[in-house]
C-alpha positions in Angstrom: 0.0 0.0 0.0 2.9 2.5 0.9 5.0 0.8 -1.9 3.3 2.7 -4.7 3.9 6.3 -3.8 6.2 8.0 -0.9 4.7 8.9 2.4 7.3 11.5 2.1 9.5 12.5 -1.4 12.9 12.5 0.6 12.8 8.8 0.7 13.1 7.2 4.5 11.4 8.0 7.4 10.5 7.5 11.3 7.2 7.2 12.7 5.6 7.0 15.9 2.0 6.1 16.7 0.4 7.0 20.0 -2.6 4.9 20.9 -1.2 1.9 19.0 -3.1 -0.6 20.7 -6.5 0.4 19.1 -7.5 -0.4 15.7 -6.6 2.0 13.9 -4.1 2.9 15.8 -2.5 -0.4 15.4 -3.5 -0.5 11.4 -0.9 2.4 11.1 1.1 1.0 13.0 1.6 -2.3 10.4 0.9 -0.3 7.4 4.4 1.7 8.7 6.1 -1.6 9.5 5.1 -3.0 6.1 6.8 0.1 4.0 10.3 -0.1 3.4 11.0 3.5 3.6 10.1 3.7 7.5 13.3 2.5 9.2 11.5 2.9 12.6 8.0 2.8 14.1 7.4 3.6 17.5 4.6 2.5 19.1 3.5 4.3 22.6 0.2 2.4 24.5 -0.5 1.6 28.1 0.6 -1.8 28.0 1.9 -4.4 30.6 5.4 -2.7 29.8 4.6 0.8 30.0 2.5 2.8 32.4 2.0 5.6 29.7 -1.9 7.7 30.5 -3.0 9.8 28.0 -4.9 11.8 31.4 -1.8 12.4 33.4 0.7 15.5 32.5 4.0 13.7 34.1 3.2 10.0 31.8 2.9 11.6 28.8 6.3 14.3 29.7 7.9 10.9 30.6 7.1 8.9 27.6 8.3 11.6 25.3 11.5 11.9 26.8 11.9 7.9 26.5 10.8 8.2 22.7 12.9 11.2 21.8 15.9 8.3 22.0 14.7 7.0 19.1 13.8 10.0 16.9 13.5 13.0 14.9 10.1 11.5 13.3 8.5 12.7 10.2 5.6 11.3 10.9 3.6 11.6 14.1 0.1 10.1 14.8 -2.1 10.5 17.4 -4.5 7.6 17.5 -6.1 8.2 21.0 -9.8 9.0 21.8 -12.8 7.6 23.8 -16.4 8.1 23.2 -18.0 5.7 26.1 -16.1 6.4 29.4 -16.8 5.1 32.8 -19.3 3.3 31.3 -21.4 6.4 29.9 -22.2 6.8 26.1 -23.0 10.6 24.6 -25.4 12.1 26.1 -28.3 12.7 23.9 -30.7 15.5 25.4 -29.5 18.7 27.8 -30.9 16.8 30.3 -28.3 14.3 30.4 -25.7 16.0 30.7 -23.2 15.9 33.7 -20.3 18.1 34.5 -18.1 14.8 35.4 -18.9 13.0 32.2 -18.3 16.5 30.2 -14.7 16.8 32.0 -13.7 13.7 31.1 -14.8 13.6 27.3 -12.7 17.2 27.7 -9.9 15.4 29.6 -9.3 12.1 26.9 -10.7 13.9 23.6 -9.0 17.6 23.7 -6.5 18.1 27.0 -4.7 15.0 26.9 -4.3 15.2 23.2 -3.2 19.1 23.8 -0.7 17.6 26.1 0.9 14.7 23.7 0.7 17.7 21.0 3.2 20.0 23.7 5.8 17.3 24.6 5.9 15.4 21.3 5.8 18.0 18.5 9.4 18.8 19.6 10.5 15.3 18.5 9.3 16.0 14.8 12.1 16.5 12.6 13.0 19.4 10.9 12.0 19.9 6.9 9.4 17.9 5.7 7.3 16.6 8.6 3.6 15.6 9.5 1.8 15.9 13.0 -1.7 13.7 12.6 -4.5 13.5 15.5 -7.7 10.9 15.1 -10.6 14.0 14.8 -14.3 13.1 14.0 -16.6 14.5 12.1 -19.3 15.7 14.8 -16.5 17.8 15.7 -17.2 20.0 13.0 -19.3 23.2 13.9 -20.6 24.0 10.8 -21.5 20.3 9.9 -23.4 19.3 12.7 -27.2 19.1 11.3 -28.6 16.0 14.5 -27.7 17.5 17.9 -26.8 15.3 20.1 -23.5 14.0 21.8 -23.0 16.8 23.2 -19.3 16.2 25.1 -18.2 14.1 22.2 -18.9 16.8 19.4 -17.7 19.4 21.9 -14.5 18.3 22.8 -13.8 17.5 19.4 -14.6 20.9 18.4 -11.8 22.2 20.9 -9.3 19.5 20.1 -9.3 20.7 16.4 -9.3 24.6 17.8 -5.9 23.0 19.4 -4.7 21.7 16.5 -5.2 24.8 14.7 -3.8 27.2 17.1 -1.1 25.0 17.4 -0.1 24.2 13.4 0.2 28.5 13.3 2.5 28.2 16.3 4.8 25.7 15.0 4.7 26.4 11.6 6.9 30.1 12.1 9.8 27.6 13.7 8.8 25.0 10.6 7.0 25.8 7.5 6.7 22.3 6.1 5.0 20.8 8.9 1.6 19.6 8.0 -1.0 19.4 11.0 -3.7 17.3 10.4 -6.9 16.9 12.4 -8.2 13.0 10.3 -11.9 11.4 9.8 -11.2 7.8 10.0 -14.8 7.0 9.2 -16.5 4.3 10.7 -14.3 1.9 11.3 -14.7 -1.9 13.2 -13.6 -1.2 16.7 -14.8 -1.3 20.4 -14.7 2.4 20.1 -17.3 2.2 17.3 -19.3 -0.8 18.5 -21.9 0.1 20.7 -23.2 2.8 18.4 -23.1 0.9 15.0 -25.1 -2.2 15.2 -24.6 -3.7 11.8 -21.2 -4.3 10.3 -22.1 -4.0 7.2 -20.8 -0.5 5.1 -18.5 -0.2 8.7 -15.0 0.3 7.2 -11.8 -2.0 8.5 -9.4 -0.4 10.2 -6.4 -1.2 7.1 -9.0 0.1 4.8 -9.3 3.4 6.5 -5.8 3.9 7.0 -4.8 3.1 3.8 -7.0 6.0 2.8 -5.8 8.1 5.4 -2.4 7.9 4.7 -2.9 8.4 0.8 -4.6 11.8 2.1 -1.2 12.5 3.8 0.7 11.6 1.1 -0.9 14.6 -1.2 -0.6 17.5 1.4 1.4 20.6 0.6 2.6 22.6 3.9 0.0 25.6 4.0 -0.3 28.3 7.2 -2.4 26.1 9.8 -3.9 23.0 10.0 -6.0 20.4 7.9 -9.7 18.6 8.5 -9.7 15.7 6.7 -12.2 12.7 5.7 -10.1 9.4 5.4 -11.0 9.9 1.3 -8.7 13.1 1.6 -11.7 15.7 1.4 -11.6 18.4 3.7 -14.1 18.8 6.5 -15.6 22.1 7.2 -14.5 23.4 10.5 
């Protein structure tokens, strides 16, 4: 899949996948192992072997330190996310809603992935280099026709403000960075489970990567950030 074109026109690369015990998460982590232009892949999960938490400031300070022993990457992806937590699905009315369950769709969804953005980012190399974070459509403002899901869409909605704000930042030390904020689509996952009933038109997790990382592979660096679909076409804010 990577074989036919270059993730990257300067031939070899690193990459390093956060959240690579998920599904997708894992699917990039194989697609990156199966192209011989990536001469590393690093793969960052709570594990039996690492204590990493996506929630706490100090895990994810410590795990980039550890990482940085293996860099500069040209690739970073951020494969975390949660939509059920503590048991708790979106809430679907106002009347659901509870500040607890709101903080902690904030916490895993847009202030833990603000914190992996802080303490990685410097580990990108220099030139020609991508940052990519797992988004979701309902995170778009302008897109959201249902309601609904109210601390999903939400802190969605900031994570890509964070991504934004971020790409400006970074982009005056490195204009060829490319920020991404990705749509996987519906993918086959426990994430995705409880809210999709039928498997049939859900997409595998090596199909939507594949299609993700061909949307990569077209970017040209450009002042802020991107919203992409997993079919490369931009999302609305």
């Amino acid at each position: 899949m990577l074989e036919s074109a270059p993730l990257f026109a300067t031939g070899h690369y690193k990459a390093l996948v956060i959240g690579s015990s998920g599904a997708i998460g894992n699917a990039f982590a194989q697609a990156f192992l199966a192209d011989s232009q990536c001469t590393h892949v690093e793969r960052v999960c709570r594990s039996a072997q690492s204590d990493f938490d996506i929630t706490h400031q100090e895990s994810i300070s410590a795990q980039a330190t550890l990482s940085n022993a293996n860099g500069p990457y040209q690739i970073i992806i951020d494969a975390t996310g949660a939509i059920v937590m503590h048991g708790l699905g979106p809430e679907k009315s106002l009347a659901s809603l509870e500040p607890e369950h709101l903080m902690q769709a904030f916490l895993i969804n847009a202030i833990g992935p603000a914190m992996v953005l802080r303490y990685f980012s410097p580990l990108l190399a220099k030139g020609s280099s991508i940052y990519a974070k797992l988004s979701a459509r309902v995170g778009s403002i302008s897109d959201n026709k249902k309601g609904g899901w109210y601390g999903y869409r939400s802190s969605k909605a900031a994570l890509n403000m964070m991504l934004q704000t971020a790409a400006i930042e970074l982009q005056r030390k490195s204009p060829s960075l490319r920020v991404v904020a990705l749509q996987p689509g519906t993918v086959k996952s426990r994430l995705s489970l409880p809210f999709t009933g039928s498997s049939i038109g859900l997409l595998d997790p090596q199909e939507s990567v594949a299609g993700m990382l061909d949307a990569l592979k077209g970017l040209q660096p450009k002042s802020g950030a991107y919203f992409l679909d997993y079919q490369g076409i931009e999302i609305p804010w």
